[in-house]
N, C-alpha and C positions, 0 to 999 in steps of 0.2 A: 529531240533528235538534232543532231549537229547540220550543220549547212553542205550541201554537197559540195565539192570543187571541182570544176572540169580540169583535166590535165593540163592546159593549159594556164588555167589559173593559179592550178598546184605546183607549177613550176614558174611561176612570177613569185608567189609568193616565199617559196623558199630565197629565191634569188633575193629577194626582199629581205628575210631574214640573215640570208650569209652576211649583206652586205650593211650592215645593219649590228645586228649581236653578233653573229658569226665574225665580222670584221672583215674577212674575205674568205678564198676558198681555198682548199687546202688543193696540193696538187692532184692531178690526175691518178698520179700513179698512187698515192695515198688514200684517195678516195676508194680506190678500186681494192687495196687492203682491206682499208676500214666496212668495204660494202664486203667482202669475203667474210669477214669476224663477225658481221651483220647475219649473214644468210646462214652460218654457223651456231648461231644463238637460235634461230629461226629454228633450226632443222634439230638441234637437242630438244626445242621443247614440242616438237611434233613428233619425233622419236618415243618420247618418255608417252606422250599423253598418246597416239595410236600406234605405238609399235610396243616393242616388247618389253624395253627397259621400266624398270621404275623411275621417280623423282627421288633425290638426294635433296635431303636438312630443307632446306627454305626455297628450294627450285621450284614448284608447285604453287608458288605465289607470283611467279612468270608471268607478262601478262602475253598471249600468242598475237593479240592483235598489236602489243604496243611494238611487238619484234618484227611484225609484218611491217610497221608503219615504220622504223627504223631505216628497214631496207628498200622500200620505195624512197626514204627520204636522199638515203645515199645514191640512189638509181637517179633522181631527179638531177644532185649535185652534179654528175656526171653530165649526164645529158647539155644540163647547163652549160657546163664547160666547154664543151665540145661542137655547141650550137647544134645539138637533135631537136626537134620539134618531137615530142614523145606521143604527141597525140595521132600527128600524121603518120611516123614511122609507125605505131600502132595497127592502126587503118591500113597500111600498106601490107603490114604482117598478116593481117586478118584476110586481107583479100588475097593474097598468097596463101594461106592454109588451105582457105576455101578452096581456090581451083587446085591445086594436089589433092588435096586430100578429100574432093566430092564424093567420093565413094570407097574409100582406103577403109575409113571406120567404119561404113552397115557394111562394108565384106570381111571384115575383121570376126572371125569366129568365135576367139575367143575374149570379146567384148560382150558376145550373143550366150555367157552361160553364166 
């Protein structure tokens, strides 16, 4: 099994790696491309494998984790840029969901069939 990384750490070490093999970062605004054609790649191969499409010639040898890990990668690059802390902002989102939505989803009906 692979080593965990706290987000914090998964966002050092990409920074690590931009600055490093990457050389530096690309801009913001190219990131935010590149994470679009990311979440795009993501969403064909969860289409095909639980929705209704089939796979096309060699698409099926996809790997869905390696697309999910693409798109956090780019999600991190960003963050980076931008000085988010992804972990905090995280935590912040979570405790935000929480108090809205305490009771949104068990009164949500049709969650309940």
């Amino acid at each position: 099994m692979a080593n965990s990384l706290s987000i914090q750490e998964a966002q050092e070490k990409v920074d690590s790696w931009i600055k490093t093999i990457g050389v530096k970062y690309f801009s913001e605004l190219t990131n935010m491309g590149i994470l679009m054609e990311e979440v795009g790649e993501l969403s064909r191969i969860l289409v095909r494998k639980y929705g209704d499409q089939s796979f096309k010639n060699k698409e099926e040898e996809l790997q869905l984790a390696d697309e999910m890990a693409d798109v956090l990668f780019v999600l991190i690059c960003l963050a980076n840029q931008t000085g988010v802390d992804l972990a905090t902002a995280l935590e912040r989102n979570m405790d935000k969901k929480t108090t809205r939505d305490a009771t949104r989803h068990q009164n949500n009906e049709k969650l309940h069939r």
